[in-house]
C-alpha positions as CSV (number, residue, x, y, z in Angstrom):
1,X,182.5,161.1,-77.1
2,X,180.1,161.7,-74.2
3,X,178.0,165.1,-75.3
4,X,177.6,166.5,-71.8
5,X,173.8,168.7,-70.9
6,X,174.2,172.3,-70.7
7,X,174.7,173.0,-67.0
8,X,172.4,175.4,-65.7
9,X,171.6,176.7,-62.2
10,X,169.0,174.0,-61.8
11,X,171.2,171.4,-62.5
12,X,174.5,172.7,-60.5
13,X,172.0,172.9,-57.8
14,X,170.5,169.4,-58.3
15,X,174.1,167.8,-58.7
16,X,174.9,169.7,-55.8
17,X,171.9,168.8,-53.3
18,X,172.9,165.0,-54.7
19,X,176.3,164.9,-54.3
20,X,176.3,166.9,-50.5
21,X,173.4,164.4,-49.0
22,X,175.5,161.7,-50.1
23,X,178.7,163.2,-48.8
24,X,176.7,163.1,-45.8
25,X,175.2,159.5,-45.7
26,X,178.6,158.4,-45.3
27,X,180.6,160.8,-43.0
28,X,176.9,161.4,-41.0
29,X,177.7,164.6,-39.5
30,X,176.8,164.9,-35.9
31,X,176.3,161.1,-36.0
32,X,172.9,161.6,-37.0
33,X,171.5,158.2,-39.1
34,X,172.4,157.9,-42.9
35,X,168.8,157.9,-43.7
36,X,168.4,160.6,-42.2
37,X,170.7,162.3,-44.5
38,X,169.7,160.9,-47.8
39,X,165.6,161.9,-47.0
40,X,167.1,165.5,-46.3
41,X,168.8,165.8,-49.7
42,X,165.2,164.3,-51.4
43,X,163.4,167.1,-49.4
44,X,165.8,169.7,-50.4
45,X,164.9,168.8,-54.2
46,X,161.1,169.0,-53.6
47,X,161.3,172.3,-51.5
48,X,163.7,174.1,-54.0
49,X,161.3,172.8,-57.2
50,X,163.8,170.8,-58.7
51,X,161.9,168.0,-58.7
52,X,158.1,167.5,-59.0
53,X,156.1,165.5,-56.3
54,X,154.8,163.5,-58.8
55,X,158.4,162.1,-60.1
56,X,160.0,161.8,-56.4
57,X,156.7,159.5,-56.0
58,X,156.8,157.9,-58.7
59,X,160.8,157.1,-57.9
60,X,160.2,156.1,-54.3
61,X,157.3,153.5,-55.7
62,X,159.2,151.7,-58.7
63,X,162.1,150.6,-55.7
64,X,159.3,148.5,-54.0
65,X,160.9,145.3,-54.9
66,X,164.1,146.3,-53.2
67,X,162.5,147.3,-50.1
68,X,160.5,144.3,-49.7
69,X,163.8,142.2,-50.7
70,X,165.5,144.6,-48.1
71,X,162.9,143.8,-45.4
72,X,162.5,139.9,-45.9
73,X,166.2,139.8,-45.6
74,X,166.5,141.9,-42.5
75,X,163.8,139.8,-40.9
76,X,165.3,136.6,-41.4
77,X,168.9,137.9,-40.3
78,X,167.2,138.9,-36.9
79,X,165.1,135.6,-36.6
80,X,169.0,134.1,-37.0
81,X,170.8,136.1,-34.8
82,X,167.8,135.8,-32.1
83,X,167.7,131.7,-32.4
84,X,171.6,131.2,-31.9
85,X,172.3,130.2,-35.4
86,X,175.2,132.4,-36.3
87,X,176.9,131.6,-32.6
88,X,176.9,128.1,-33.1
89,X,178.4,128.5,-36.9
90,X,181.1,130.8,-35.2
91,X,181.6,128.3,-32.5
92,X,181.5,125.3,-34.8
93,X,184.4,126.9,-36.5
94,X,186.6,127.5,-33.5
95,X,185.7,124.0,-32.9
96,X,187.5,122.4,-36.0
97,X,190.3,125.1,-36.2
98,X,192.2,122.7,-34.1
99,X,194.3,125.4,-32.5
100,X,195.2,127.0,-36.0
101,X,194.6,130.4,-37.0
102,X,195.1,129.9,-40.4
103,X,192.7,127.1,-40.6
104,X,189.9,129.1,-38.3
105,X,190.4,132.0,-40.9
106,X,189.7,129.7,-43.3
107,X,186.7,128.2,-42.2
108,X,185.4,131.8,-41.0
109,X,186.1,133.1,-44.3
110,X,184.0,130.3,-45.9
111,X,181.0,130.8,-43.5
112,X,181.0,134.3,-44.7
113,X,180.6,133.2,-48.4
114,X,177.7,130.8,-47.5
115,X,175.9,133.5,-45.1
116,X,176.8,136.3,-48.4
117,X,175.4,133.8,-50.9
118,X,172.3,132.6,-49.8
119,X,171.1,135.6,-46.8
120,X,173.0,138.7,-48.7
121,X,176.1,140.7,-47.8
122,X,174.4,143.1,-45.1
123,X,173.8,139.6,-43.1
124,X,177.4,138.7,-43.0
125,X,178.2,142.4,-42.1
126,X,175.6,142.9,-39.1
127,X,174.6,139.3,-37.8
128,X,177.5,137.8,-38.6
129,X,180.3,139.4,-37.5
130,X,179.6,139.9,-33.8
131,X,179.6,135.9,-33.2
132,X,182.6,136.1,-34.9
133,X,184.2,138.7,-32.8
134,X,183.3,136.8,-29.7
135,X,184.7,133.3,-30.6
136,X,187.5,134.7,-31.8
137,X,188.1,136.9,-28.7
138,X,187.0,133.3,-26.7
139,X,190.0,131.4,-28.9
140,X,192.4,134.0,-27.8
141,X,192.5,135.0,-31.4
142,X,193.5,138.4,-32.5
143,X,190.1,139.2,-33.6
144,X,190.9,141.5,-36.8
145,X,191.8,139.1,-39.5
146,X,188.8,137.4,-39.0
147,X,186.6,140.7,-38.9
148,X,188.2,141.7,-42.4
149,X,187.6,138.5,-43.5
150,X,183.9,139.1,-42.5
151,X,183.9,142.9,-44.5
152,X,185.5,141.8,-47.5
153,X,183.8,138.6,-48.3
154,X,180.3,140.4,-47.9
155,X,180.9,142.4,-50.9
156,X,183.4,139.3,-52.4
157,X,181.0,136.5,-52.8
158,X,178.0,139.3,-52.9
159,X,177.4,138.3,-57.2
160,X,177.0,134.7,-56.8
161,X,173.6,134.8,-56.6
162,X,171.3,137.4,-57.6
163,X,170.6,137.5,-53.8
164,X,173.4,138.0,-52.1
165,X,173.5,141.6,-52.6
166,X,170.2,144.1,-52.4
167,X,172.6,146.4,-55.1
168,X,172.1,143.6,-57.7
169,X,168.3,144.3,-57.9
170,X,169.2,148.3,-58.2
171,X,171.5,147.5,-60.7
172,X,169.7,145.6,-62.8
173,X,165.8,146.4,-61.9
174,X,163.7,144.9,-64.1
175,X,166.4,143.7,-66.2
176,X,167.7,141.2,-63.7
177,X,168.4,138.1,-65.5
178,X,166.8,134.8,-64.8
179,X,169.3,132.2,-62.7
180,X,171.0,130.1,-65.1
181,X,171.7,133.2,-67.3
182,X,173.2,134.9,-64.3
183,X,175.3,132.0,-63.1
184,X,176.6,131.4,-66.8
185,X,178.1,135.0,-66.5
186,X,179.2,135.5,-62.8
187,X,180.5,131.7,-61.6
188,X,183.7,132.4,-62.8
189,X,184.6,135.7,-62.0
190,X,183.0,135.4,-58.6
191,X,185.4,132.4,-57.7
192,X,187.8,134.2,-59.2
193,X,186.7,137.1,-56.7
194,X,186.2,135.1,-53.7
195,X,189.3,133.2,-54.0
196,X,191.7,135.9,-55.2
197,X,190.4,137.9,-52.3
198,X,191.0,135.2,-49.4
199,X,194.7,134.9,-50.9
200,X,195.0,138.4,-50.2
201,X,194.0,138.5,-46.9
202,X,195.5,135.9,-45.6
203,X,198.8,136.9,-47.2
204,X,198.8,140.3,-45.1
205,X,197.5,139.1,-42.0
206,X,199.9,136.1,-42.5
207,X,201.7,137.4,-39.3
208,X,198.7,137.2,-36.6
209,X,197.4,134.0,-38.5
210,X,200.8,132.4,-37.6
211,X,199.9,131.8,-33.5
212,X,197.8,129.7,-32.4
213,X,194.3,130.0,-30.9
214,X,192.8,128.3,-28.2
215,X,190.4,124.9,-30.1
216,X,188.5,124.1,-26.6
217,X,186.3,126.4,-27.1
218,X,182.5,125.3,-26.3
219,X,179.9,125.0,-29.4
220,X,176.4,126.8,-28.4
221,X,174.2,124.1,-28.5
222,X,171.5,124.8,-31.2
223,X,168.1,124.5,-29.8
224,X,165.2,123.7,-31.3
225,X,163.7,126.7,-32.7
226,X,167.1,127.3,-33.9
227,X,166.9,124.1,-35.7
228,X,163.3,125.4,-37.2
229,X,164.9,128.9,-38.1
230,X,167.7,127.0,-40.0
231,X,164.7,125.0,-41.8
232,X,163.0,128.4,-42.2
233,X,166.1,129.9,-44.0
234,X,166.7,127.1,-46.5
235,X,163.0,128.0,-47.2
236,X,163.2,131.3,-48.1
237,X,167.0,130.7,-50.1
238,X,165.0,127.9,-52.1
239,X,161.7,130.2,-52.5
240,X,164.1,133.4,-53.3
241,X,166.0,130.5,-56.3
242,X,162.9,129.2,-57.7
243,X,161.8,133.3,-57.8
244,X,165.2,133.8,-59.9
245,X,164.7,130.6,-62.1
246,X,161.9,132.0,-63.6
247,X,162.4,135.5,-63.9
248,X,160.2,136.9,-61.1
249,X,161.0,139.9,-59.0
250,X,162.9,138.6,-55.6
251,X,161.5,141.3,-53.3
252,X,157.7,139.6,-52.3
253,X,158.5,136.0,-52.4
254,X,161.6,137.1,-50.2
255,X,159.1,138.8,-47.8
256,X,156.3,136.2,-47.8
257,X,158.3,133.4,-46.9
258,X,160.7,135.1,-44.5
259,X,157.9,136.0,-42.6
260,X,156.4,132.4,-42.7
261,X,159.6,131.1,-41.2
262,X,159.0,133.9,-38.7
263,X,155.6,132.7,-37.6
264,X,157.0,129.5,-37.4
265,X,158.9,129.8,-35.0
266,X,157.3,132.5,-32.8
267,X,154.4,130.3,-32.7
268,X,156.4,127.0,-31.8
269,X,157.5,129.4,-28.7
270,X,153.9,130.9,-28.1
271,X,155.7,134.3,-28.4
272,X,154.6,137.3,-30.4
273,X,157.0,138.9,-33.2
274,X,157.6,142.5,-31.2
275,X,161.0,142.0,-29.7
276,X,162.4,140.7,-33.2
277,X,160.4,143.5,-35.2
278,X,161.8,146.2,-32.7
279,X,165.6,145.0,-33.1
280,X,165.4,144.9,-37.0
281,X,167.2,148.5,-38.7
282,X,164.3,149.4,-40.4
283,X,165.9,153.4,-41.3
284,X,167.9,151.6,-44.3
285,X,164.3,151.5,-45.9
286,X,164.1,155.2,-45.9
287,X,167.5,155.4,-46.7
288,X,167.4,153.7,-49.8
289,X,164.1,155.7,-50.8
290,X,166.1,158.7,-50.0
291,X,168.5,157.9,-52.6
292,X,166.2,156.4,-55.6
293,X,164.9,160.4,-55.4
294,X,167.9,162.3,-55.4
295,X,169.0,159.9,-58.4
296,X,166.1,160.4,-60.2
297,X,166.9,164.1,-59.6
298,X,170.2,163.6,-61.6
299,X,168.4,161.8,-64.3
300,X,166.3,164.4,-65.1
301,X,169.4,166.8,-65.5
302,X,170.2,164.7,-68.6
303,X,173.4,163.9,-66.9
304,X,172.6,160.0,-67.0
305,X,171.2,160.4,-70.8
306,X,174.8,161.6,-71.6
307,X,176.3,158.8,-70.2
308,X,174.2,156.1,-71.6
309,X,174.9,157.8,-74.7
310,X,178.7,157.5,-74.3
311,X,178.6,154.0,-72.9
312,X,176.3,153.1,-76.0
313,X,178.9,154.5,-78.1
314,X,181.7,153.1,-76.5
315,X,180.2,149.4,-75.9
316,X,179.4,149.5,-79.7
317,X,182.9,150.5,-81.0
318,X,184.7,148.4,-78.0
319,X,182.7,145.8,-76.0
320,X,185.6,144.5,-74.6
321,X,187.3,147.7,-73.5
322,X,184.3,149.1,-72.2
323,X,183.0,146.0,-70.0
324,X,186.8,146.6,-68.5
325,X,186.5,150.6,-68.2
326,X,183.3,150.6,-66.9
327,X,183.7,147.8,-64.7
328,X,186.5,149.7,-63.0
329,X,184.9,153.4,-63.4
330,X,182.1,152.0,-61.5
331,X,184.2,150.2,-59.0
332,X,186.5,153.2,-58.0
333,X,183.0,155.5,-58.0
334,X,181.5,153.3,-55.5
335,X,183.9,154.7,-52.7
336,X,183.2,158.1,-54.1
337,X,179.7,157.9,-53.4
338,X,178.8,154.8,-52.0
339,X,177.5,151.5,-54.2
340,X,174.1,152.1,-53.7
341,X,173.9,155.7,-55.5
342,X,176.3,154.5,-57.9
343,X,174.6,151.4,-58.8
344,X,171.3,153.6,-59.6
345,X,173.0,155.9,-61.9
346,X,174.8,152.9,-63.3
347,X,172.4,150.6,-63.7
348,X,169.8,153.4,-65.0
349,X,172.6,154.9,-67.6
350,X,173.3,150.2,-68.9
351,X,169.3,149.8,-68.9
352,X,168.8,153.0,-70.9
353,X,170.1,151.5,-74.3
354,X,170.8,148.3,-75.7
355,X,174.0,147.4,-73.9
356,X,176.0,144.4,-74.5
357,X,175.4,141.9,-71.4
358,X,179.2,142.1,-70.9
359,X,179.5,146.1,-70.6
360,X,176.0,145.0,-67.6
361,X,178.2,142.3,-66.1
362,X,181.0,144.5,-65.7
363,X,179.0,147.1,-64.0
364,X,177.4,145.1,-61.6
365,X,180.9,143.2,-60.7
366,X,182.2,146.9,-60.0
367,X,179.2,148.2,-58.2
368,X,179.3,144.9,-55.8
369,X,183.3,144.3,-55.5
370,X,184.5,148.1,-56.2
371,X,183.2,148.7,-52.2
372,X,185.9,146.4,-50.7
373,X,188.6,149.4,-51.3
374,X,187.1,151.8,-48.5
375,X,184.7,152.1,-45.7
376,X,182.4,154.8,-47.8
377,X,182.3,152.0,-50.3
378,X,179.0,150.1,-49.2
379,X,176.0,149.6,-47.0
380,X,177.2,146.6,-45.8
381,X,180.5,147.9,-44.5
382,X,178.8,151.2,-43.2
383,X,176.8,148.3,-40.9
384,X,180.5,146.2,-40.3
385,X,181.9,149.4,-38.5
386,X,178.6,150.1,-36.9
387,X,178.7,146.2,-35.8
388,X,182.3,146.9,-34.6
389,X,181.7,149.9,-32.3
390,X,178.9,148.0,-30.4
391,X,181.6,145.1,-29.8
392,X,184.2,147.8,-28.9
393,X,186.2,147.3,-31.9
394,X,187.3,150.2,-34.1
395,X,188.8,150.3,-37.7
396,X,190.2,153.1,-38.4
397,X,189.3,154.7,-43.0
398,X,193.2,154.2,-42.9
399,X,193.2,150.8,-41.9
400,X,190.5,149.6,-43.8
401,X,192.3,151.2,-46.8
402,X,195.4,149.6,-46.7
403,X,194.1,146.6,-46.7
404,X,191.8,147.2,-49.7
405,X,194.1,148.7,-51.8
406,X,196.0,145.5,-52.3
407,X,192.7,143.3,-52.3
408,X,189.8,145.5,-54.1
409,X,192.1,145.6,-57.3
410,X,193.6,142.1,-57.5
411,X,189.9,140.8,-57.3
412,X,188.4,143.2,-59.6
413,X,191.2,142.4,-62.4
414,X,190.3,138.4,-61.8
415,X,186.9,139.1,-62.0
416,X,186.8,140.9,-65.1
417,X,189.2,138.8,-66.7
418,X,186.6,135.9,-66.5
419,X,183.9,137.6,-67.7
């Protein structure tokens, strides 16, 4: 039984600073940045005295791996998207469709697990899908299978790796377990993810993936420098693996050899780095500092304490049970509050105590699968619809909704069942 703190103004107040700046990171009233939001709430904790300096410092400094992972990863994605390399994968796909949607879905689908696995879900949501909107709009496709197919599988296929998804290193911080340990526990139940959630979405888009789509459509030709940012990027993936293999924070081997594919290939064009640098959406770093202070506000409520002590409890009476409840918990709570926030509590509340590495598994599978039931779920779908609007293209909560309700669930149950 979870023994809950004794709720006092200072704590209402905290819970309800938290909970209103993250309200607000996803509806972002007036239209005003989600960072913007989220360093608001922090503020609102400091001015009010219910947090010190010293502990929103301290919380803003122990996420330095995740913004340099964050910043390597956003680096590359641009140096990709500037050098043509996501164009001629969306191209290449129209290419070998052969005039079938269901085929060009297909091979979308399984670009977006590549991109998710080795370059991290917010990739496949910003770079991504905008060269697939336009070859698909080029094929005379009906563009929205394909665009869901590029939303879902970002959060999907986003616990192959370690990598693929900046909420693994909240989730697990310094806990993050070395490669062969993490693929021993998440192979299985991210096939089972990936695959269960490609059934899904081809099952209710089977109507507009029954016409056909045009197959003549023209491949950009990569050019060099693209060839050298491709080079670049199997790089970093192999620098980011090695990084995992031995147990080494991601986040400054990330950076350091992003940024050495950069200067590759800026200096191969004799061009200087400023028009990449200015195009790169560096408020997410604030953003996510934002929110490791008004979590750390709710920790020192004692709000997390009680839950570690429950999931403790739990885990210790029911390891199976609980790996399944909090899985799911987790999962539904990520559209509450977005993954992010409720990976911190999460993974804060499973890193607390000695917690089976099942009951951990589960939580991350919900924190990085749970988002595909909403648009408030994740980052990475926050950037999808901001992708969308700049292409035009609007998905509606409702939409989005109907569509996860069928394949958020089915996933999640696969997943945890191979756990």
């Amino acid at each position: 039984m979870i023994h809950w703190p004794a709720a006092g103004v200072s704590h209402v107040a905290t819970w309800s600073i938290a909970a209103a700046a993250t309200a607000a990171v996803i509806v972002r009233p007036g239209k005003w940045p989600e960072a913007v939001w989220a360093v608001v709430g922090a503020l609102a904790l400091l001015l009010c005295g219910l947090i010190s300096i010293s502990t929103a410092l301290q919380a803003v400094v122990e996420g330095w791996d995740v913004y340099l992972f964050l910043t390597g990863m956003m680096l590359l994605s641009e140096l990709a998207r500037r050098e043509g390399l996501f164009d001629t994968l969306a191209g290449w796909a129209v290419r070998h469709a052969g005039g079938s949607a269901r085929r060009l879905f297909a091979l979308v689908y399984g670009i977006g697990v590549v991109v998710t696995v080795f370059m991290s879900n917010d990739a496949t949501a910003v770079v991504l899908t905008p060269a697939v909107y336009v070859v698909a709009k080029k094929a005379g496709a009906k563009p929205l299978p394909y665009l869901f197919a590029c939303a879902f599988i970002a959060n999907a296929a986003s616990f192959v790796l370690p990598i693929s998804n900046p909420a693994n290193l909240v989730v697990f911080g310094e806990h993050m377990p070395p490669l062969l340990a993490w693929l021993r526990a998440f192979a299985l139940p991210a096939i089972a993810s990936i695959v269960v959630t490609w059934g899904t979405l081809a099952l209710l888009f089977r109507g507009e993936l029954a016409e056909p789509v045009e197959s003549e459509t023209r491949v950009p030709k990569l050019s060099g420098t693209g060839r050298l940012a491709a080079l670049g990027i199997v790089g970093v993936v192999l620098a980011m693996l090695a990084a995992s293999a031995l147990g080494f924070p991601l986040g400054a081997p990330t950076l350091i050899a992003s940024l050495a594919a950069i200067a590759t290939v800026q200096a191969s064009k004799r061009e200087a780095p400023w028009a990449l640098l200015e195009h790169v959406s560096w408020s997410v770093l604030p953003l996510v500092a934002g929110l490791f202070v008004l979590v750390a506000g709710v920790v020192q409520t004692g709000l997390v304490a009680a839950l570690t002590e429950g999931l403790r409890a739990a885990a210790h009476a029911a390891p199976r049970e609980t790996a399944w409840g909090a899985g799911a918990l987790v999962a539904f709570a990520s559209n509450l509050m977005n993954n992010l926030p409720a990976g911190l509590v999460a993974g804060t509340a499973a890193n607390s105590g000695a917690m089976p590495d099942g009951v951990r598994s589960a939580i991350a599978i919900g924190i990085d699968l749970g988002p595909n039931l909403s648009v408030t779920g994740s980052l990475a779908t926050i950037l999808w619809l901001a992708a969308l609007r700049r292409e035009g293209e609007h998905v509606s909560a409702w939409q989005f909704l109907r569509v996860g309700a069928v394949a958020m669930p089915l996933a999640l149950l696969a997943a945890l069942a191979c756990l």
